[in-house]
TORLOTI-866252 format. One record per residue (C-alpha): residue number from 0; residue in one letter; x, y negated, z. Coordinates in steps of 0.2 Angstrom, whole numbers, plus 5000, padded with zeros to 4 digits. Layout:
BEGIN
(NUM,"a",(X,Y,Z));
...
% end
This chain:
BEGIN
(0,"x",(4841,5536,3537));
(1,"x",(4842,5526,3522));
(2,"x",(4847,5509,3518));
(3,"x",(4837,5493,3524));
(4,"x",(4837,5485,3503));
(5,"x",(4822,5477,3502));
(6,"x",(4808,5485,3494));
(7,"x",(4788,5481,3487));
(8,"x",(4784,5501,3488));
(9,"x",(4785,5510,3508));
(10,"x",(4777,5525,3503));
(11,"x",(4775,5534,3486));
(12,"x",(4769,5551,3479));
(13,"x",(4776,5560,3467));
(14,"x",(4771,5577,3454));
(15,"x",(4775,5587,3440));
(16,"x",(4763,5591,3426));
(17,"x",(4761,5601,3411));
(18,"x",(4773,5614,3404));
(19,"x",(4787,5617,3417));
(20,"x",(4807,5611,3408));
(21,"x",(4825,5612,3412));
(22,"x",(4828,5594,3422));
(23,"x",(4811,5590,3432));
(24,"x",(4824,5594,3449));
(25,"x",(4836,5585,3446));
(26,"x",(4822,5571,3442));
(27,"x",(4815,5574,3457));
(28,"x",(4829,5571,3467));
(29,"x",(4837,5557,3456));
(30,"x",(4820,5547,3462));
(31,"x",(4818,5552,3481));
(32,"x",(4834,5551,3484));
(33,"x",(4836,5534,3477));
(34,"x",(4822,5531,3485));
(35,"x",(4827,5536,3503));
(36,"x",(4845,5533,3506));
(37,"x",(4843,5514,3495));
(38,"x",(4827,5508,3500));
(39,"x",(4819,5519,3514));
(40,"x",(4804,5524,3506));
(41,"x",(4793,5538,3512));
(42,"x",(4793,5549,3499));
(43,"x",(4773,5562,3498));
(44,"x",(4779,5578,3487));
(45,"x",(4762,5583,3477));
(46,"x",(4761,5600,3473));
(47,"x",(4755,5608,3455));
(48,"x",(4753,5592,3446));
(49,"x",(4736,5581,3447));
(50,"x",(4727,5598,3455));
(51,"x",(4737,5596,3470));
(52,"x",(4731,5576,3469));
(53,"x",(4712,5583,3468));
(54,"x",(4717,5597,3481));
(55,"x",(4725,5584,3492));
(56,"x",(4738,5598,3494));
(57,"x",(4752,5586,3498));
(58,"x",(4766,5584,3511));
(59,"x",(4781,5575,3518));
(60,"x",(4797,5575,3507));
(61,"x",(4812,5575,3516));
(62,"x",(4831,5573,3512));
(63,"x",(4833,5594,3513));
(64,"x",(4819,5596,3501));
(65,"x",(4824,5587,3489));
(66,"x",(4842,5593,3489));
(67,"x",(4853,5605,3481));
(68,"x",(4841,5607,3466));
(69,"x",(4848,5597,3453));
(70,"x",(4855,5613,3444));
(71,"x",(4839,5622,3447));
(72,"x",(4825,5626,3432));
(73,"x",(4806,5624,3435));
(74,"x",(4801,5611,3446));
(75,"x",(4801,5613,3468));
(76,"x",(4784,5605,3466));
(77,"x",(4775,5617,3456));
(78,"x",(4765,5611,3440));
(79,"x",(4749,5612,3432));
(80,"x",(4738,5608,3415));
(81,"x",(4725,5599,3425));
(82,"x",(4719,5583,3414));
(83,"x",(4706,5573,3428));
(84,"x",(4699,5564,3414));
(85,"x",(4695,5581,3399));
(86,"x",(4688,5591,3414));
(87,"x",(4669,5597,3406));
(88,"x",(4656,5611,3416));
(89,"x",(4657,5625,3408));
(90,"x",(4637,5631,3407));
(91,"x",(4633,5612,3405));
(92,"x",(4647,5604,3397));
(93,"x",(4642,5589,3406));
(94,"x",(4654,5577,3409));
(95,"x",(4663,5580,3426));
(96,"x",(4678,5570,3424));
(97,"x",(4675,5554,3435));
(98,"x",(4673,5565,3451));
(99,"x",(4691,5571,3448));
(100,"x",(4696,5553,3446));
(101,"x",(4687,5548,3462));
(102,"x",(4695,5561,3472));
(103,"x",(4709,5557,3467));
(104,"x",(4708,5539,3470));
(105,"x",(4701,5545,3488));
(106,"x",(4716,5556,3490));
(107,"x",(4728,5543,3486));
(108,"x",(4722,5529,3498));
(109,"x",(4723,5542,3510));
(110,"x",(4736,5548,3508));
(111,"x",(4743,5529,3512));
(112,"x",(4751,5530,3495));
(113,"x",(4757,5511,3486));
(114,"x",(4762,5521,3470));
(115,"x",(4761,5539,3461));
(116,"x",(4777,5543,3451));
(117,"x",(4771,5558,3439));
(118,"x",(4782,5567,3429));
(119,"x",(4779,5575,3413));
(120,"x",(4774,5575,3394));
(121,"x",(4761,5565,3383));
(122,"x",(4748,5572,3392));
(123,"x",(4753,5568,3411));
(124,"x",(4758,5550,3404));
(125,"x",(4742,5545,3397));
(126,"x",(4733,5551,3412));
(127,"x",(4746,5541,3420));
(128,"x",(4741,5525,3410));
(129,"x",(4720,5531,3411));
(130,"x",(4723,5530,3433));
(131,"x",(4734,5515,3433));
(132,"x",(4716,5509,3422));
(133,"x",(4706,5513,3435));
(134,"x",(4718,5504,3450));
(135,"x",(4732,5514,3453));
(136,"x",(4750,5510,3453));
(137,"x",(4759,5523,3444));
(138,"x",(4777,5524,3437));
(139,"x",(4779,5538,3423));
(140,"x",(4794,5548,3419));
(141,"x",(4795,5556,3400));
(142,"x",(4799,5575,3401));
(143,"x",(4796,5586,3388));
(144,"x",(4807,5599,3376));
(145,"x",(4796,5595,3362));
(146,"x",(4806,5575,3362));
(147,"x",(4789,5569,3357));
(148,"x",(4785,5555,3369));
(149,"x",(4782,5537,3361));
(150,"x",(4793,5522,3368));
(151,"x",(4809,5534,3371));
(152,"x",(4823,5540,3361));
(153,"x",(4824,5555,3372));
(154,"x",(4816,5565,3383));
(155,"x",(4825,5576,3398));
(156,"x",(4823,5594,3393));
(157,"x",(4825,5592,3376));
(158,"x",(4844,5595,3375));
(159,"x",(4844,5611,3385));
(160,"x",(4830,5620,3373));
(161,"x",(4840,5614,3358));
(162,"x",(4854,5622,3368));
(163,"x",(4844,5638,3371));
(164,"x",(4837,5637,3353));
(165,"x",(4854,5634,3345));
(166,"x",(4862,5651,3356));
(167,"x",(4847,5662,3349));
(168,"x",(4850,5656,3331));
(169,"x",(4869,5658,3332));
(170,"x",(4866,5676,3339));
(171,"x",(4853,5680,3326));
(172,"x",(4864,5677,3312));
(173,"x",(4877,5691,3317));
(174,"x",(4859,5704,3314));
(175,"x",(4855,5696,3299));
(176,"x",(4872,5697,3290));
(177,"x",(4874,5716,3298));
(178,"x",(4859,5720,3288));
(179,"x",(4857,5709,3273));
(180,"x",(4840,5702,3281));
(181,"x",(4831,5684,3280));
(182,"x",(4828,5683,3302));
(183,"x",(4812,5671,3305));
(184,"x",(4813,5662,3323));
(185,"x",(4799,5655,3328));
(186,"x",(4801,5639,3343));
(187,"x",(4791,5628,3351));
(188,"x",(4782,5613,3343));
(189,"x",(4767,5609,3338));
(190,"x",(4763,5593,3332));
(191,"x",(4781,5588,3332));
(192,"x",(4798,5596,3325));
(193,"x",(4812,5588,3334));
(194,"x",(4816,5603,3343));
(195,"x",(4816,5614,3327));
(196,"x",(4825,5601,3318));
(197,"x",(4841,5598,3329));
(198,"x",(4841,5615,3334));
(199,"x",(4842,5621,3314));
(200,"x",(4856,5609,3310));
(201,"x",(4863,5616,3325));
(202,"x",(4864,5634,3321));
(203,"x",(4867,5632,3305));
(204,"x",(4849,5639,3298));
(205,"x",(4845,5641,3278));
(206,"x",(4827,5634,3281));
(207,"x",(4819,5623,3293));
(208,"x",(4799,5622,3292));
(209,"x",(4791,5605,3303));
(210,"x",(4774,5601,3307));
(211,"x",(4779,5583,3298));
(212,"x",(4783,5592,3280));
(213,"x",(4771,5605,3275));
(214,"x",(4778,5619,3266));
(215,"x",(4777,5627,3249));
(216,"x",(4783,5647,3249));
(217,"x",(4787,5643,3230));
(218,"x",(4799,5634,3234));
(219,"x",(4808,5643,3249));
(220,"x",(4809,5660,3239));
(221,"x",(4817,5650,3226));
(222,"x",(4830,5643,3240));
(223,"x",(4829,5662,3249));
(224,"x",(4834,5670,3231));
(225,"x",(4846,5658,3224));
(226,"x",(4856,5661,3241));
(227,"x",(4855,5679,3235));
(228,"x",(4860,5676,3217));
(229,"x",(4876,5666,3226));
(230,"x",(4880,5682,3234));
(231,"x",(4873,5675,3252));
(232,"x",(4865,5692,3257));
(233,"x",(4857,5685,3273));
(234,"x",(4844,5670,3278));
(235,"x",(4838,5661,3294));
(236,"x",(4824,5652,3294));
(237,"x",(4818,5642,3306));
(238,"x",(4800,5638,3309));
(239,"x",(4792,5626,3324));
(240,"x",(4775,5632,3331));
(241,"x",(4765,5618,3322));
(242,"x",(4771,5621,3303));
(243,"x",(4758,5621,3292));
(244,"x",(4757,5627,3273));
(245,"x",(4754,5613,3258));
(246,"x",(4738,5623,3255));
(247,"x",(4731,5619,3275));
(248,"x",(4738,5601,3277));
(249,"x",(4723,5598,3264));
(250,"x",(4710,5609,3274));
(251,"x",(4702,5600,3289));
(252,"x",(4704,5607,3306));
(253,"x",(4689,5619,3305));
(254,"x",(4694,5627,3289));
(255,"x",(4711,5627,3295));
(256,"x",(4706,5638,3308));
(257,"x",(4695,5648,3298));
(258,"x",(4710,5651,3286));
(259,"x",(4721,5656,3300));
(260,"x",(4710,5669,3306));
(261,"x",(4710,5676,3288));
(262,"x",(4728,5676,3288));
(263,"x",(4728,5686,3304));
(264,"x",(4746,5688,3310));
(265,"x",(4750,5685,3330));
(266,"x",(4760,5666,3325));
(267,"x",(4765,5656,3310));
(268,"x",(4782,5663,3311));
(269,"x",(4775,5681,3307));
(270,"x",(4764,5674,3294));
(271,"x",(4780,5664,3286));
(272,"x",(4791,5680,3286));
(273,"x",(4775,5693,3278));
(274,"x",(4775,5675,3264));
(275,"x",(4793,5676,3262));
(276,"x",(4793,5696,3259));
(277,"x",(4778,5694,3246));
(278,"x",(4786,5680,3236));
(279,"x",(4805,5687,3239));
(280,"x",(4804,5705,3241));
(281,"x",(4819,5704,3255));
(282,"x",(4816,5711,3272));
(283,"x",(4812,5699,3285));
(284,"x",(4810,5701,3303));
(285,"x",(4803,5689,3316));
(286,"x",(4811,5683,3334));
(287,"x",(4798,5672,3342));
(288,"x",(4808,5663,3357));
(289,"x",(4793,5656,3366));
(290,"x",(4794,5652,3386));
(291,"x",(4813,5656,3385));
(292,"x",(4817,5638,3376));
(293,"x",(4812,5629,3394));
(294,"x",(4816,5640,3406));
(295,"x",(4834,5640,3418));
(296,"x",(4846,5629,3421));
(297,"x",(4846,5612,3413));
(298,"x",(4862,5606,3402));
(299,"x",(4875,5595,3409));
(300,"x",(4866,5580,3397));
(301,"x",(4848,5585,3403));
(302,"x",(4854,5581,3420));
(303,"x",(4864,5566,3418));
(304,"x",(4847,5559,3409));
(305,"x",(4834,5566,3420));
(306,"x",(4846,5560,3435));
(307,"x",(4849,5542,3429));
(308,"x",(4828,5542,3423));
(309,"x",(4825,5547,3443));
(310,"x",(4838,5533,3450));
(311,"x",(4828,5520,3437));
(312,"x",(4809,5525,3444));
(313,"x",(4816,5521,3460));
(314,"x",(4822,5503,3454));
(315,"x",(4806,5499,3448));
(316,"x",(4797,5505,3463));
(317,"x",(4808,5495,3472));
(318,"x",(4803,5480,3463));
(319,"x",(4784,5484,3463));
(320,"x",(4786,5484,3441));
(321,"x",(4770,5497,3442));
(322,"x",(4761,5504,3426));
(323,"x",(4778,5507,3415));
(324,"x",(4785,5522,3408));
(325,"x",(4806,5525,3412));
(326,"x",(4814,5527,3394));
(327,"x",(4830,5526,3383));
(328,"x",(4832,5514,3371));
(329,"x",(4850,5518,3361));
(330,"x",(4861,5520,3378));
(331,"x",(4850,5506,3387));
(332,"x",(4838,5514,3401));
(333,"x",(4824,5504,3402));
(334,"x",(4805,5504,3403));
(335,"x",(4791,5503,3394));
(336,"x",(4772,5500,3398));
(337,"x",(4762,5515,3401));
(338,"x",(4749,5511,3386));
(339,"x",(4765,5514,3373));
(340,"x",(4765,5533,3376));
(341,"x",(4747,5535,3380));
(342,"x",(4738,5546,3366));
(343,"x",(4753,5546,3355));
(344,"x",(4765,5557,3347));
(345,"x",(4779,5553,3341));
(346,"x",(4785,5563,3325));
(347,"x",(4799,5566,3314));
(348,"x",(4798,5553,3301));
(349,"x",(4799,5560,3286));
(350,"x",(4813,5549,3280));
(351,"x",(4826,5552,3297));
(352,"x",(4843,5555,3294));
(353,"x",(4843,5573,3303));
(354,"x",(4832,5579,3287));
(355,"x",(4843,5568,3276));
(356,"x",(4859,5577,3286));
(357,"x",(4851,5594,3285));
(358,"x",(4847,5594,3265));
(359,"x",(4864,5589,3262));
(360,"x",(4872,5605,3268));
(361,"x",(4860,5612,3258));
(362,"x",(4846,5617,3269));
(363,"x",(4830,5622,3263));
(364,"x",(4816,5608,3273));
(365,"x",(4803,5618,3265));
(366,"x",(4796,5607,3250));
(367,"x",(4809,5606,3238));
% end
């Protein structure tokens, strides 16, 4: 049994949603188990995100559920994409959002709930912030690898893919150098280039291509064959998901797309590498990481963060402080209200001192 500390929530429920990342577990238990043993809460596990909440697929947590997983990857709970408020027919494309919301709302007052506690990226926070709208009390927890969440300096997940990231670069650059090659790898991002960023700085790599910076391929064949000329026979080049030429960042979306199609390689990485060998005439091959960067174990940071972000949720559920985000400001763990993360991304300013740090060891950010 837990503590009798006073507390403004008795029962709470509590999901993960979107994309699966190292540290939702040990999330997980940092909040139930703050929230059982210090305030005797009854803790609702919610299974596959806001589905489970339509689905009324729920169930008592106990202590045994939510232990020994604080080294685990994935989540116990199960995820899903499921956005209550985007949800369209299909033959109608009708708007069929608000019965999800009312189910919801059913499901959660039958559920006896005085708070949902969600877990998950920009997309699971500002559905977060749309409930807490429509009458809910909810408390959100950032989680993401992409570190793109407004109103936190980090996000738990993050480190461990820059770890995963930084272990593929470094093992790419014994191939590259074994065969005088320019190696492509292609990671996750794709409105926001933290990951690719720290991760490139990390592993040492020659070029870095962002979503925040489009690229010129004049300019990194000049960087690529200057490295040659200085008798550096080999390259890495690191490139997010959401990088985008000089040329497209002036299109709009729909010629974007139409341009894309015309390109017609699997990814941008394989489009960057076919550039680079046109412009350079060096072989290039392509490593796209993809679903490796957020899957096993979390890092010894992720845990410590998504830990201590649980233990926080707890507080605030503790003291009834409803409709706020958990996050870090500097080494202060704090919260913020939901409406700051909801619908935003937060990007790589163009001016940060990682892009400063990286261009002066002489890597390549794409435009110069």
């Amino acid at each position: 049994m837990g503590s009798s500390t006073k507390s403004a929530t008795k029962t709470f429920g509590i999901l993960t949603s979107g994309g699966d990342c190292p540290g939702l577990n040990a999330a997980i238990r940092g909040v139930c188990r703050a929230a059982h043993d210090k305030y005797n809460m009854t803790v609702i596990g919610i299974a596959n995100g806001y589905r489970g909440l339509i689905d009324g697929d729920a169930r008592l947590f106990k202590p045994e559920d939510f232990s020994g997983i604080l080294t685990r990857g994935g989540t116990i709970l199960g995820t899903s994409r499921e956005k209550p408020f985007k949800a369209r027919d299909k033959e109608t494309d009708a708007e069929v959002g608000g019965d999800k919301v009312e189910v919801i709302k059913e499901n959660y007052r039958r559920l006896n709930l005085d708070c949902l506690v969600v877990l998950g990226g920009n997309g699971t926070n500002t559905t977060g912030y749309l409930l807490a709208k429509e009458g809910l009390n909810v408390v959100g927890l950032p989680k993401t690898i992409d570190n793109d969440i407004v109103g936190t300096d980090m996000t738990f997940g993050f480190h461990s893919a820059v770890t995963i990231a930084t272990e593929a670069i470094d093992r790419l650059h014994s191939t590259a150098h074994s065969h005088n090659r320019v190696m492509v790898i292609e990671l996750m991002g794709h409105k926001a280039g933290w990951l690719s960023l720290y991760a490139g700085v990390a592993g040492g790599g020659d070029v870095i291509l962002l979503p925040e910076i489009p690229y010129d391929i004049d300019a990194i064949g000049r960087h690529l064959l200057k490295r040659a000329r200085d008798g550096k026979s080999f390259s890495i080049v690191v490139v997010a998901e959401g990088a985008v030429s000089k040329e497209e960042a002036a299109m709009d979306k729909k010629e974007r797309k139409k341009y894309r199609e015309k390109t017609a390689t699997p990814s941008i990485g394989y489009r960057v590498a076919r550039e680079i060998e046109e412009e350079t005439g060096m072989e290039t091959r392509v490593t796209v990481l993809g679903y490796l960067q957020r899957g096993g174990i979390p890092s010894p940071w992720d845990r410590v963060l998504a830990t201590t972000f649980g233990t926080a949720a707890a507080d605030l559920l503790a003291k009834g402080e409803y409709g706020k985000m958990v996050s870090l400001k500097g080494e202060e763990v704090s919260a913020v209200d939901l409406s700051e993360p909801a619908g935003r991304v937060k990007s790589v300013p163009v001016d940060h001192h990682m892009i400063a740090t990286a261009r002066s060891v002489g890597t390549c950010i794409g435009n110069e």
